[in-house]
PDB file of N, CA, C and O in Angstrom:
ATOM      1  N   UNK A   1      12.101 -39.928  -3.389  1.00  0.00           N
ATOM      2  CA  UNK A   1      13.022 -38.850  -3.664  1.00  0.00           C
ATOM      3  C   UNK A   1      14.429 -39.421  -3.468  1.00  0.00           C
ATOM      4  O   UNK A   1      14.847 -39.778  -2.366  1.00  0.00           O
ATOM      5  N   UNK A   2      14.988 -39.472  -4.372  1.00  0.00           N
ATOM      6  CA  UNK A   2      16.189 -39.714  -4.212  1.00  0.00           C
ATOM      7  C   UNK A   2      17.530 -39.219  -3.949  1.00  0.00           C
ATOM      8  O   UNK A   2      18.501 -39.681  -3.348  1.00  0.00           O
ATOM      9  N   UNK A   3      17.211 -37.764  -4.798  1.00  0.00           N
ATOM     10  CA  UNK A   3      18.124 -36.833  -3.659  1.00  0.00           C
ATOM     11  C   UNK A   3      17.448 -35.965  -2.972  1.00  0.00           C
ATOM     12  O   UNK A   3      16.221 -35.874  -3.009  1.00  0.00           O
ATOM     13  N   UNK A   4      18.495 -34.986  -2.028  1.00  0.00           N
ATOM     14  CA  UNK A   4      18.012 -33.931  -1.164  1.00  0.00           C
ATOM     15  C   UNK A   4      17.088 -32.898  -1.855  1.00  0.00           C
ATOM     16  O   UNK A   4      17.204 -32.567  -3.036  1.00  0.00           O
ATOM     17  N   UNK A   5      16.253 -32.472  -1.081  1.00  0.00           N
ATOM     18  CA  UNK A   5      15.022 -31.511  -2.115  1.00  0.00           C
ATOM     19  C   UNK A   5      16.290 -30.243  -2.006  1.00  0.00           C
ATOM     20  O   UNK A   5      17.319 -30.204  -1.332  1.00  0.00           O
ATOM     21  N   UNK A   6      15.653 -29.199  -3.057  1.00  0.00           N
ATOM     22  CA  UNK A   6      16.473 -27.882  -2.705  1.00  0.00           C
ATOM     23  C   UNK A   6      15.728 -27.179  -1.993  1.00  0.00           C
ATOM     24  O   UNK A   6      14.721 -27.387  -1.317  1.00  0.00           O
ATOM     25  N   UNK A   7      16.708 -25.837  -2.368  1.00  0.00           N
ATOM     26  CA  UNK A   7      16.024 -24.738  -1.331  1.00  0.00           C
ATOM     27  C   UNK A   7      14.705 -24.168  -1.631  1.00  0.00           C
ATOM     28  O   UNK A   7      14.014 -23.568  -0.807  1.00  0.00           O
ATOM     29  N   UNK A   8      14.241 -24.498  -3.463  1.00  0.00           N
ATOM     30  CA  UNK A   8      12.942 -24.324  -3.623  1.00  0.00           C
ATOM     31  C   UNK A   8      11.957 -24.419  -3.118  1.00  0.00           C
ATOM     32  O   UNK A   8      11.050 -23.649  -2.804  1.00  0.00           O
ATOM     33  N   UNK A   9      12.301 -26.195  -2.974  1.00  0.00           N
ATOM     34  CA  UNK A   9      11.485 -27.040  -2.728  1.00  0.00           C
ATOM     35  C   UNK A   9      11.072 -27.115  -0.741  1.00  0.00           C
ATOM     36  O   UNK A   9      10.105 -27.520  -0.096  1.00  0.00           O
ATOM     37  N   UNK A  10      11.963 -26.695  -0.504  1.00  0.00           N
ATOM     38  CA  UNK A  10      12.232 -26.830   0.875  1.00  0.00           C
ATOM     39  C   UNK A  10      11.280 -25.673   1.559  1.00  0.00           C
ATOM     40  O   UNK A  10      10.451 -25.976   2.417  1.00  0.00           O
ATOM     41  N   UNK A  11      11.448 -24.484   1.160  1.00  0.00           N
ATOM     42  CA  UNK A  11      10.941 -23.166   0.858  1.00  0.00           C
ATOM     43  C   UNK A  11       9.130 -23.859   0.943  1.00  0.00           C
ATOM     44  O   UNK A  11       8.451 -24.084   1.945  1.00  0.00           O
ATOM     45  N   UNK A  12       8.872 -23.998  -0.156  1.00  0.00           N
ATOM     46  CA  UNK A  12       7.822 -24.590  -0.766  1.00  0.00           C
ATOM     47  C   UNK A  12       6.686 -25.308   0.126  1.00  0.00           C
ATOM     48  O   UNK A  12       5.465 -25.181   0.211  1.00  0.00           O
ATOM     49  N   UNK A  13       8.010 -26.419   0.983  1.00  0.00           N
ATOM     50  CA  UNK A  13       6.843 -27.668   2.111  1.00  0.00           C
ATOM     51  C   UNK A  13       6.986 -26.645   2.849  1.00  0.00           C
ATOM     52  O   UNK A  13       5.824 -26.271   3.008  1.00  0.00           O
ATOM     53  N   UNK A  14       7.653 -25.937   3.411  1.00  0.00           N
ATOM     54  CA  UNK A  14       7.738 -24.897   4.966  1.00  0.00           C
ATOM     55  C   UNK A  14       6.405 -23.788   4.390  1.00  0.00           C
ATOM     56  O   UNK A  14       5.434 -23.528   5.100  1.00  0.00           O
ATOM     57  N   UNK A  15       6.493 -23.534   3.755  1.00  0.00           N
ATOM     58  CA  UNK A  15       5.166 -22.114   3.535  1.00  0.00           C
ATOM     59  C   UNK A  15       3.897 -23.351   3.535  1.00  0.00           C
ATOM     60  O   UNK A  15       2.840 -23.083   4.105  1.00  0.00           O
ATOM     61  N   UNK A  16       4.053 -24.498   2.964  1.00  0.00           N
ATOM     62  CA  UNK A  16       2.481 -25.593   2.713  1.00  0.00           C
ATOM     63  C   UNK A  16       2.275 -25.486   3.897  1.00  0.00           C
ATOM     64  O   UNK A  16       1.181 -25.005   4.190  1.00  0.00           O
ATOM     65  N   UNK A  17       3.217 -25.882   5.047  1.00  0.00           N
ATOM     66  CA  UNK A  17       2.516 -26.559   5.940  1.00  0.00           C
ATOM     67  C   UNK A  17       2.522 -25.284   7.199  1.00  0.00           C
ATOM     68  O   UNK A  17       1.769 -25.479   8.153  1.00  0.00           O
ATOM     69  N   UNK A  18       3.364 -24.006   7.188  1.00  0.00           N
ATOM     70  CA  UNK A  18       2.936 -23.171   7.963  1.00  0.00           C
ATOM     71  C   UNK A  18       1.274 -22.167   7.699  1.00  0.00           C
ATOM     72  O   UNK A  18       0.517 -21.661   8.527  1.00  0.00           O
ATOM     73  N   UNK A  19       1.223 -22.217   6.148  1.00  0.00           N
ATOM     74  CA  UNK A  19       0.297 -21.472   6.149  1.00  0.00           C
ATOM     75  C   UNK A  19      -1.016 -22.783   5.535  1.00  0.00           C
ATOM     76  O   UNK A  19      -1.627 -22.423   4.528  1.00  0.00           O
ATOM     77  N   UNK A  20      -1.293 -23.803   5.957  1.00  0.00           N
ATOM     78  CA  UNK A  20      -2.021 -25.242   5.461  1.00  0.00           C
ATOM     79  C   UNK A  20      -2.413 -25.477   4.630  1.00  0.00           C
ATOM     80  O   UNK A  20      -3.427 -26.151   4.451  1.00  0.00           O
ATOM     81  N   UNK A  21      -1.519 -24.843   3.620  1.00  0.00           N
ATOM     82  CA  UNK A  21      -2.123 -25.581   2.139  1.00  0.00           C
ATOM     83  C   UNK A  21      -1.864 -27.117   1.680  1.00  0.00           C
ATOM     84  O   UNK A  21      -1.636 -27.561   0.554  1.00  0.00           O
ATOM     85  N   UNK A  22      -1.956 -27.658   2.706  1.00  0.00           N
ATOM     86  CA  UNK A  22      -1.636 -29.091   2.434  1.00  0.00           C
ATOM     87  C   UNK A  22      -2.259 -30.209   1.296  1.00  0.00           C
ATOM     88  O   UNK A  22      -1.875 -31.317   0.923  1.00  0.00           O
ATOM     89  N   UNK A  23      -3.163 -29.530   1.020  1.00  0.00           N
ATOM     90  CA  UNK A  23      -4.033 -30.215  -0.283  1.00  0.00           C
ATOM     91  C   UNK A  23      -3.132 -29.590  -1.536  1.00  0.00           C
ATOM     92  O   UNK A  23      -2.669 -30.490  -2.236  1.00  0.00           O
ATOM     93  N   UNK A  24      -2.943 -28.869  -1.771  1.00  0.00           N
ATOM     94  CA  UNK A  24      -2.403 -28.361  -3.352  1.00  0.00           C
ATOM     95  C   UNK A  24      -0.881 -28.397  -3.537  1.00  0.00           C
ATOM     96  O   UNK A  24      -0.271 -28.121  -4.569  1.00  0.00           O
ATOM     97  N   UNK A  25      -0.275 -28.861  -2.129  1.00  0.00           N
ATOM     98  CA  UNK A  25       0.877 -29.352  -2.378  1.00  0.00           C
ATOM     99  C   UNK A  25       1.214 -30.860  -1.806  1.00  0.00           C
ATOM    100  O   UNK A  25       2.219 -31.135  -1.151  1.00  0.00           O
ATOM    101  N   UNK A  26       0.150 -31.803  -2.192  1.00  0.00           N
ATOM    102  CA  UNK A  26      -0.222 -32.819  -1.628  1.00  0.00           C
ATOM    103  C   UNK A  26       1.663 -33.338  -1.755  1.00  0.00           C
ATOM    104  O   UNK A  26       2.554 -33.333  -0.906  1.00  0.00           O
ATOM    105  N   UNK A  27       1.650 -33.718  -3.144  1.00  0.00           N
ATOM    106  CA  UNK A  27       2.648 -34.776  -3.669  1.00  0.00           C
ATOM    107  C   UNK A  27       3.762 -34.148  -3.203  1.00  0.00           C
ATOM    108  O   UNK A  27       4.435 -34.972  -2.584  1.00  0.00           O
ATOM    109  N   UNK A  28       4.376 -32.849  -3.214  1.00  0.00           N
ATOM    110  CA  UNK A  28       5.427 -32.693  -2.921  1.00  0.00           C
ATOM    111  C   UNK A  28       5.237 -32.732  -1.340  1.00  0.00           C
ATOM    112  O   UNK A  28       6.043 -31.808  -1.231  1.00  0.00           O
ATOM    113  N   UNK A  29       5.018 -32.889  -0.530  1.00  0.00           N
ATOM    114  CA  UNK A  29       4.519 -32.960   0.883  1.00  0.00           C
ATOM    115  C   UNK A  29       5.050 -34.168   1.107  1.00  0.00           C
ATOM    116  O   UNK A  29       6.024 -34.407   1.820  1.00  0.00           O
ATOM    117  N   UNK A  30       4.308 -35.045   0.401  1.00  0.00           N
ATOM    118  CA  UNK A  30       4.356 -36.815   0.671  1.00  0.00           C
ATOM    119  C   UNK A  30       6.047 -36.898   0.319  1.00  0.00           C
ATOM    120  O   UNK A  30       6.906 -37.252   1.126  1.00  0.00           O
ATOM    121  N   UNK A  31       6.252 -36.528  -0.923  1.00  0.00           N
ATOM    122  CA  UNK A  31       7.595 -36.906  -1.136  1.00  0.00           C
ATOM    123  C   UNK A  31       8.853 -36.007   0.297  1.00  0.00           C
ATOM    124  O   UNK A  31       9.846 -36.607   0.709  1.00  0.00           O
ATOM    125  N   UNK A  32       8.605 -35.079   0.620  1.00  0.00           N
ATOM    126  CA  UNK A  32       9.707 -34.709   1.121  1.00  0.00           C
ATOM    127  C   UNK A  32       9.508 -35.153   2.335  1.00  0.00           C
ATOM    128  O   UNK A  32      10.599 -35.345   2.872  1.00  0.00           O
ATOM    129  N   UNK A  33       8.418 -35.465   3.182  1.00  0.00           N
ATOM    130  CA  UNK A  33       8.452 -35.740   4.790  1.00  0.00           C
ATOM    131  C   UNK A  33       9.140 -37.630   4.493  1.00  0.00           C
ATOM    132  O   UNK A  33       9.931 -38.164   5.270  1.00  0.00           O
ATOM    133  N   UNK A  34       8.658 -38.214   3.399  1.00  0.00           N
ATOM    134  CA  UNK A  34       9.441 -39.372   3.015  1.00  0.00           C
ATOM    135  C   UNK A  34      10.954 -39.742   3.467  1.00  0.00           C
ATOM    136  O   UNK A  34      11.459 -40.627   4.158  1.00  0.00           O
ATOM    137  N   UNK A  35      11.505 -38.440   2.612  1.00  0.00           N
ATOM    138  CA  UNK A  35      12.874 -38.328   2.758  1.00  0.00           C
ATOM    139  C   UNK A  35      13.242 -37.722   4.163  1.00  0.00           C
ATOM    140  O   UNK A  35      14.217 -38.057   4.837  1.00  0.00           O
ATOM    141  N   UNK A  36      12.209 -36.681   4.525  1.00  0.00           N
ATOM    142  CA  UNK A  36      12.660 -36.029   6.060  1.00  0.00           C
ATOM    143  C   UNK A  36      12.716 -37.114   7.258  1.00  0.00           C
ATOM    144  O   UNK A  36      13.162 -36.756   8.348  1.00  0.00           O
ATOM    145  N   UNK A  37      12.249 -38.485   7.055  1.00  0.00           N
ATOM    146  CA  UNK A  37      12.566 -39.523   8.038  1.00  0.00           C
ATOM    147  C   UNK A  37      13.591 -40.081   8.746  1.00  0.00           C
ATOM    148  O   UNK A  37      13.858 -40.367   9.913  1.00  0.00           O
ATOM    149  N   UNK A  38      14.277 -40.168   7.215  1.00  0.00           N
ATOM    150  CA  UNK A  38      15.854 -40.765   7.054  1.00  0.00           C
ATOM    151  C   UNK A  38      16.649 -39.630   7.222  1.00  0.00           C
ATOM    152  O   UNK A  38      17.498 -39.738   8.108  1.00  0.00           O
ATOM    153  N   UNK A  39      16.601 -38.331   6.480  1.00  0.00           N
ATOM    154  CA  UNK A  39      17.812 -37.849   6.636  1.00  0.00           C
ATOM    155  C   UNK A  39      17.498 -36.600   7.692  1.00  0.00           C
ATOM    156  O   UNK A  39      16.484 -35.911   7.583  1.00  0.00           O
ATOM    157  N   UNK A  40      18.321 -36.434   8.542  1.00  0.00           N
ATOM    158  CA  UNK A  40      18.077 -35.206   9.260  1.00  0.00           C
ATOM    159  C   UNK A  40      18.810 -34.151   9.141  1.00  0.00           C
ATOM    160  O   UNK A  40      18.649 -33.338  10.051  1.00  0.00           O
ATOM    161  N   UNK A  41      19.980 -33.718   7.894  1.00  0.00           N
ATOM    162  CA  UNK A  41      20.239 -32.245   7.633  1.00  0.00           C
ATOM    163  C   UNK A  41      19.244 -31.676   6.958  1.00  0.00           C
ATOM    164  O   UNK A  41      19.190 -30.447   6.943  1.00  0.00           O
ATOM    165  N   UNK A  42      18.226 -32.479   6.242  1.00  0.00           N
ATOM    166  CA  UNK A  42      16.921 -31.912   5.618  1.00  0.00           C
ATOM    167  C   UNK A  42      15.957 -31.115   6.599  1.00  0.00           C
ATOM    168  O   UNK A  42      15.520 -29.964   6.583  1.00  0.00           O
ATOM    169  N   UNK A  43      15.811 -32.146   7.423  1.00  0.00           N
ATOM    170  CA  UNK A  43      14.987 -31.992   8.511  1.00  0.00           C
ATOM    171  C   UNK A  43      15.260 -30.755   9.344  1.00  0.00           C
ATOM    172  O   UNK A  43      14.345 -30.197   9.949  1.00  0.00           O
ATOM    173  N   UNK A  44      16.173 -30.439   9.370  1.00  0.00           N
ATOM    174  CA  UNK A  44      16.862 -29.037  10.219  1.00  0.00           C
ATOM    175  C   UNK A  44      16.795 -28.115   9.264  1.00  0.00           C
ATOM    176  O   UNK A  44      16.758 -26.975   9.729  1.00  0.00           O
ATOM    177  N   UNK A  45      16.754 -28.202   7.630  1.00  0.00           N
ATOM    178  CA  UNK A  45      16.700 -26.783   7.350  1.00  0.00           C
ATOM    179  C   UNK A  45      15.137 -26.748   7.126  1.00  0.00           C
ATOM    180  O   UNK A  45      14.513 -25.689   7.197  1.00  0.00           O
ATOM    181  N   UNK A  46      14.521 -27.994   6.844  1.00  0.00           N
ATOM    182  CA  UNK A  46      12.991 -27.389   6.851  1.00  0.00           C
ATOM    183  C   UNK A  46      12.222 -26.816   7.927  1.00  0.00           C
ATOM    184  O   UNK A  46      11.243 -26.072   7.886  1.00  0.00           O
ATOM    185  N   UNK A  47      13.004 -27.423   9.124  1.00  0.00           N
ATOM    186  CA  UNK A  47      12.385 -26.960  10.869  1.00  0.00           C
ATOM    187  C   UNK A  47      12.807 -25.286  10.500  1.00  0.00           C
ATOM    188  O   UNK A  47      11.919 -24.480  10.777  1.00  0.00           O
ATOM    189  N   UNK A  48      13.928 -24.789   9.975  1.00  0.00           N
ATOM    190  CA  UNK A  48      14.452 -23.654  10.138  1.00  0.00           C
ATOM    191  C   UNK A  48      13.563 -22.848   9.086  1.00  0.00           C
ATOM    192  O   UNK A  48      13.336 -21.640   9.158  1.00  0.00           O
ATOM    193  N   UNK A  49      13.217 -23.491   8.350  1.00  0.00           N
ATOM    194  CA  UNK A  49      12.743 -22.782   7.293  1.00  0.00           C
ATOM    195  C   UNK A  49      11.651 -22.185   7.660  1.00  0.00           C
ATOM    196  O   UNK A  49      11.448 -20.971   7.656  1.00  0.00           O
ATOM    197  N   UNK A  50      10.828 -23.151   8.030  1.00  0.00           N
ATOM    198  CA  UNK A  50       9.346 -23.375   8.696  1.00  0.00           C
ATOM    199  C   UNK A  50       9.106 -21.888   9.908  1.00  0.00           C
ATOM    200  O   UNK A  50       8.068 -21.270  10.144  1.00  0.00           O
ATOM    201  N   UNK A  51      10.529 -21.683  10.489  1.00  0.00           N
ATOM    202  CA  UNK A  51      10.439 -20.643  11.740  1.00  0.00           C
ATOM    203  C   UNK A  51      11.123 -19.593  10.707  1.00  0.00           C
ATOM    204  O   UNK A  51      12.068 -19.094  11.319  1.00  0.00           O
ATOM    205  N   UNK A  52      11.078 -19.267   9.928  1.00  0.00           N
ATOM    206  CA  UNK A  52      11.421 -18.140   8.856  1.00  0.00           C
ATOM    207  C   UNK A  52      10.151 -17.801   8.417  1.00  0.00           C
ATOM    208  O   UNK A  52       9.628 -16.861   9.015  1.00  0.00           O
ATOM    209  N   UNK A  53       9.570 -18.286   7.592  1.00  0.00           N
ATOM    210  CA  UNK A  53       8.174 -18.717   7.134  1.00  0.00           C
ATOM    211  C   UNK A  53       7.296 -17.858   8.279  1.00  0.00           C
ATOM    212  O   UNK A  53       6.795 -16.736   8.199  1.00  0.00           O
ATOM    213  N   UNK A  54       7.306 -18.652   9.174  1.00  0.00           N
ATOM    214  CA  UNK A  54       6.004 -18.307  10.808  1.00  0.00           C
ATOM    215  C   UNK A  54       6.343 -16.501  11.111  1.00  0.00           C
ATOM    216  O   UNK A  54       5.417 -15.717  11.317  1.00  0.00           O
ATOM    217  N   UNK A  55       7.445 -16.172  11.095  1.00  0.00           N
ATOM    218  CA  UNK A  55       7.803 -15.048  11.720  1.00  0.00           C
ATOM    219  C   UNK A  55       7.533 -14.062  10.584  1.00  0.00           C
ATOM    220  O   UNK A  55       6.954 -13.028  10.917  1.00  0.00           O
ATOM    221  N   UNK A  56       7.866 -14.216   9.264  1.00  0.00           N
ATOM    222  CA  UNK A  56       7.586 -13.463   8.050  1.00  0.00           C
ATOM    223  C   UNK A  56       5.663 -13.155   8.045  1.00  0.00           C
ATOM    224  O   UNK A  56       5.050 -12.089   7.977  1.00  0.00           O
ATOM    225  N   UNK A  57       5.186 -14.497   8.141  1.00  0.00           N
ATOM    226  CA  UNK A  57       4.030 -13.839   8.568  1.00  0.00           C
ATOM    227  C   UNK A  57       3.090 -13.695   9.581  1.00  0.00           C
ATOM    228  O   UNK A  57       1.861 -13.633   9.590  1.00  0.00           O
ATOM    229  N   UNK A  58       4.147 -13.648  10.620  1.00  0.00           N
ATOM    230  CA  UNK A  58       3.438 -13.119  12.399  1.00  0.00           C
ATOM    231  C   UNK A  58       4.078 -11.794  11.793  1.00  0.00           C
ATOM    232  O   UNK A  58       3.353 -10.849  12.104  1.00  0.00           O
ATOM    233  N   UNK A  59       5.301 -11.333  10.952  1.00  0.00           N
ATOM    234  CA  UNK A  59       5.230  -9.870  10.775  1.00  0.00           C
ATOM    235  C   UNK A  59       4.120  -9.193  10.389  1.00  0.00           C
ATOM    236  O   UNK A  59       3.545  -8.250  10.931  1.00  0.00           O
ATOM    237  N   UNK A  60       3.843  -9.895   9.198  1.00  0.00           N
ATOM    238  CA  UNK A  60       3.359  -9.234   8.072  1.00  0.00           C
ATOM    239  C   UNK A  60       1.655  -8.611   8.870  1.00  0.00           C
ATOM    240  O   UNK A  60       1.106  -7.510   8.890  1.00  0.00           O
ATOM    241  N   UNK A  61       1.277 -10.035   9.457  1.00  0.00           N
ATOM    242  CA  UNK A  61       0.095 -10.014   9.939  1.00  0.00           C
ATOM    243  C   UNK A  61      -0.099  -8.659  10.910  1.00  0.00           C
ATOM    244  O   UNK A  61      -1.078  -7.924  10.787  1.00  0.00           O
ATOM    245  N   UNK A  62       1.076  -8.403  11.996  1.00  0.00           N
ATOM    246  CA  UNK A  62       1.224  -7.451  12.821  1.00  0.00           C
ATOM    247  C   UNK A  62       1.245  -6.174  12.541  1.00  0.00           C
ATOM    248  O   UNK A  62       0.521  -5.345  13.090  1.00  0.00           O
ATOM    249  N   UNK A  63       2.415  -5.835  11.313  1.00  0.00           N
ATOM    250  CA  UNK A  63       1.507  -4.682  10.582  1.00  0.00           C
ATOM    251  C   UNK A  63       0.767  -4.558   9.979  1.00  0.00           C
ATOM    252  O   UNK A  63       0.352  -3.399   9.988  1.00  0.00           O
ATOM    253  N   UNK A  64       0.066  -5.463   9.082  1.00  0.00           N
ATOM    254  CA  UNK A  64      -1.602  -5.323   8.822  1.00  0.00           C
ATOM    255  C   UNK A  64      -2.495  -4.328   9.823  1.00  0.00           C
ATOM    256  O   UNK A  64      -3.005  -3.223   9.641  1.00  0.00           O
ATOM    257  N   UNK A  65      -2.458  -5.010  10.682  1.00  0.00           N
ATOM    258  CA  UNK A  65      -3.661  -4.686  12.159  1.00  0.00           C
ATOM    259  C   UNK A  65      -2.774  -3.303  12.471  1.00  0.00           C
ATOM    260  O   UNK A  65      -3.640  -2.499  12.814  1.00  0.00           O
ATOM    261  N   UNK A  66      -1.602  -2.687  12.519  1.00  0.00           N
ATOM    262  CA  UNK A  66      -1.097  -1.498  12.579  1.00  0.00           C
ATOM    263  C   UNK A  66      -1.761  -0.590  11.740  1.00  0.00           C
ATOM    264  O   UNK A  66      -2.302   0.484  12.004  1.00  0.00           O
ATOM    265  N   UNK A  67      -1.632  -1.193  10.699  1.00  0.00           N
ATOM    266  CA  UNK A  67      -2.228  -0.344   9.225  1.00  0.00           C
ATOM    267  C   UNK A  67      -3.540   0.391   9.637  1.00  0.00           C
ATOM    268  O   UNK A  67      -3.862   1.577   9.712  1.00  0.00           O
ATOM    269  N   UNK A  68      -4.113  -0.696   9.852  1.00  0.00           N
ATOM    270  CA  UNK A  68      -5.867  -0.909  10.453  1.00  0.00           C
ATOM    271  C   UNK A  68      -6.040   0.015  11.237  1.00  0.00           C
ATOM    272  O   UNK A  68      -6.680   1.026  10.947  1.00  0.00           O
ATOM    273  N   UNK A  69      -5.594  -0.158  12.145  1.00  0.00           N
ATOM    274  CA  UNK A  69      -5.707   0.003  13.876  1.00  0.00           C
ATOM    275  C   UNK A  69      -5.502   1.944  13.484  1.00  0.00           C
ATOM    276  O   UNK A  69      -4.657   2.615  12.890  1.00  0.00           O
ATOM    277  N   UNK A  70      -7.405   2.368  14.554  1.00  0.00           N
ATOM    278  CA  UNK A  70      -7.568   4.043  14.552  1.00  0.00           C
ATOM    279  C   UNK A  70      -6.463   4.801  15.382  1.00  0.00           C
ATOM    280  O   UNK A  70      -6.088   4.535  16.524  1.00  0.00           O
ATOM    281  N   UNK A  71      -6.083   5.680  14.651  1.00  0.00           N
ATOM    282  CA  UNK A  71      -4.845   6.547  15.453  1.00  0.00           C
ATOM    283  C   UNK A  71      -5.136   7.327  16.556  1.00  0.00           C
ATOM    284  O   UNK A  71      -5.943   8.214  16.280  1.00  0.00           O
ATOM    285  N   UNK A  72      -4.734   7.313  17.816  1.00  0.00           N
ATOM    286  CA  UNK A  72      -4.583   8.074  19.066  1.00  0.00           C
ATOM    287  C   UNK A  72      -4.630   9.724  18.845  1.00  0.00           C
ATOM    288  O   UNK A  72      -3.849  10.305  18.091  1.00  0.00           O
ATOM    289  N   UNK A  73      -5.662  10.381  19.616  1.00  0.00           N
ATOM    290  CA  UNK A  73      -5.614  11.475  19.223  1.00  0.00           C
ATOM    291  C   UNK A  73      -4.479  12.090  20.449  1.00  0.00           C
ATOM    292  O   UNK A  73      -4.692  11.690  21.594  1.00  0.00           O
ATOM    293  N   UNK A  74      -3.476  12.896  20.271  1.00  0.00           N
ATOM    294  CA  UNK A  74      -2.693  13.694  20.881  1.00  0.00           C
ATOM    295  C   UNK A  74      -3.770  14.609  21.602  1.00  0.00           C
ATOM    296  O   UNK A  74      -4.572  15.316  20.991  1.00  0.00           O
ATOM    297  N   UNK A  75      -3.668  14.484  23.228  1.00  0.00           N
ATOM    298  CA  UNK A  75      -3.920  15.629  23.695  1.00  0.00           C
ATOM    299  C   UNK A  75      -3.000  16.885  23.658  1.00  0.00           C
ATOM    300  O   UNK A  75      -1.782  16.792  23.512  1.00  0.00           O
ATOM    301  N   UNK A  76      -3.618  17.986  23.789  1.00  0.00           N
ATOM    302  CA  UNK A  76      -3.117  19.377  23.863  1.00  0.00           C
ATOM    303  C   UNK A  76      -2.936  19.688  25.111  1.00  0.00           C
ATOM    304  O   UNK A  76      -3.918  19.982  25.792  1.00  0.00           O
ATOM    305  N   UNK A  77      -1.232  19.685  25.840  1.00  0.00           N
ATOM    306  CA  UNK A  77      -1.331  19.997  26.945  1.00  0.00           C
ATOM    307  C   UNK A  77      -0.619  21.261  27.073  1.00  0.00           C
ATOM    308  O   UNK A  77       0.307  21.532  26.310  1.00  0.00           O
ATOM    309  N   UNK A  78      -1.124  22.298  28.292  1.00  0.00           N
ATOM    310  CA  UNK A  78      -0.769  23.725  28.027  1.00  0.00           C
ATOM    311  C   UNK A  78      -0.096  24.013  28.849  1.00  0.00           C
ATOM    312  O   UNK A  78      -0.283  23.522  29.963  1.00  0.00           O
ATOM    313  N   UNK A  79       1.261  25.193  28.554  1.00  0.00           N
ATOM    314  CA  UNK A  79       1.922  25.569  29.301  1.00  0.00           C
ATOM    315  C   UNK A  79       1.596  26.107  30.701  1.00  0.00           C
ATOM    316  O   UNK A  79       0.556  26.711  30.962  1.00  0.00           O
ATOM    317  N   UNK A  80       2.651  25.815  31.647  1.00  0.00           N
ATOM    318  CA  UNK A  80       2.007  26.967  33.008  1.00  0.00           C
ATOM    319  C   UNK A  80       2.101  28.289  32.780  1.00  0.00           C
ATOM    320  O   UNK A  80       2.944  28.871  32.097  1.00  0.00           O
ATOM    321  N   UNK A  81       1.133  28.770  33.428  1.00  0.00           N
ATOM    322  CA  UNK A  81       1.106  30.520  33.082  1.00  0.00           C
ATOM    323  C   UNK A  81       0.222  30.654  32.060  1.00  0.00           C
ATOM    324  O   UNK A  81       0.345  31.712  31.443  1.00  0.00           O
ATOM    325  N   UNK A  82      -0.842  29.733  31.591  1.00  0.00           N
ATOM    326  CA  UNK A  82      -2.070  30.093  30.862  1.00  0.00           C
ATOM    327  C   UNK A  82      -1.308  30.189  29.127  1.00  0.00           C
ATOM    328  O   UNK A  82      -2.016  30.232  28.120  1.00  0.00           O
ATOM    329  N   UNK A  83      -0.099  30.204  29.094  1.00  0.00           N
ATOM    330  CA  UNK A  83       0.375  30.612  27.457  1.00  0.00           C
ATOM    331  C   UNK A  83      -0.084  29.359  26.587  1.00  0.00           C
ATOM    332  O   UNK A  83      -0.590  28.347  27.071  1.00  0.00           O
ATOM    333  N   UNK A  84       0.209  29.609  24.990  1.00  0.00           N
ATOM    334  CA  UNK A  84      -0.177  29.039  24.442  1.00  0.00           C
ATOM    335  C   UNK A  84       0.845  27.674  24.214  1.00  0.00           C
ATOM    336  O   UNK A  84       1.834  27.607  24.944  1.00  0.00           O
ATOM    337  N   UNK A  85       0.718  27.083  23.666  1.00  0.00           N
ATOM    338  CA  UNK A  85       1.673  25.898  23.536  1.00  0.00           C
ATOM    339  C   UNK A  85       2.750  26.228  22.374  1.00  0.00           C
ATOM    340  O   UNK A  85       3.625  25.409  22.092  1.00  0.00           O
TER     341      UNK A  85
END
């Protein structure tokens, strides 16, 4: 690689390797950790990217299981003096 990857591309290795699709983005993988050796402003936005990536889907995942997850039934609690609520 001869120049800096973009933000596509950058985008791209951070989702491969947070969520492990490391086989189907073999080549672009190889090529950018290549370049991530030598240069380290790359290296800082893919680290950054990578913790964008992780948190988007520790969200996503979290409301999933919200979605899921059986709802609490409200107890009925009653006034003093026997009245109704």
């Amino acid at each position: 690689m001869t120049n800096h990857p973009d933000g596509d591309q950058i985008e791209a290795y951070a989702m491969a390797v947070v969520q492990g699709y490391l086989d189907e983005q073999e080549a672009l993988i190889i090529e950018i950790e290549d370049h991530l050796l030598w240069c380290h402003a790359c290296l800082e936005n893919v680290m950054r990217e990578e913790r964008i990536v992780a948190a988007v889907r520790s969200a996503a995942l979290n409301t999933r299981s919200e979605i899921h997850r059986p709802k609490k039934k409200l107890a009925t609690v009653r006034m003093a003096g026997g009245g109704n609520p």
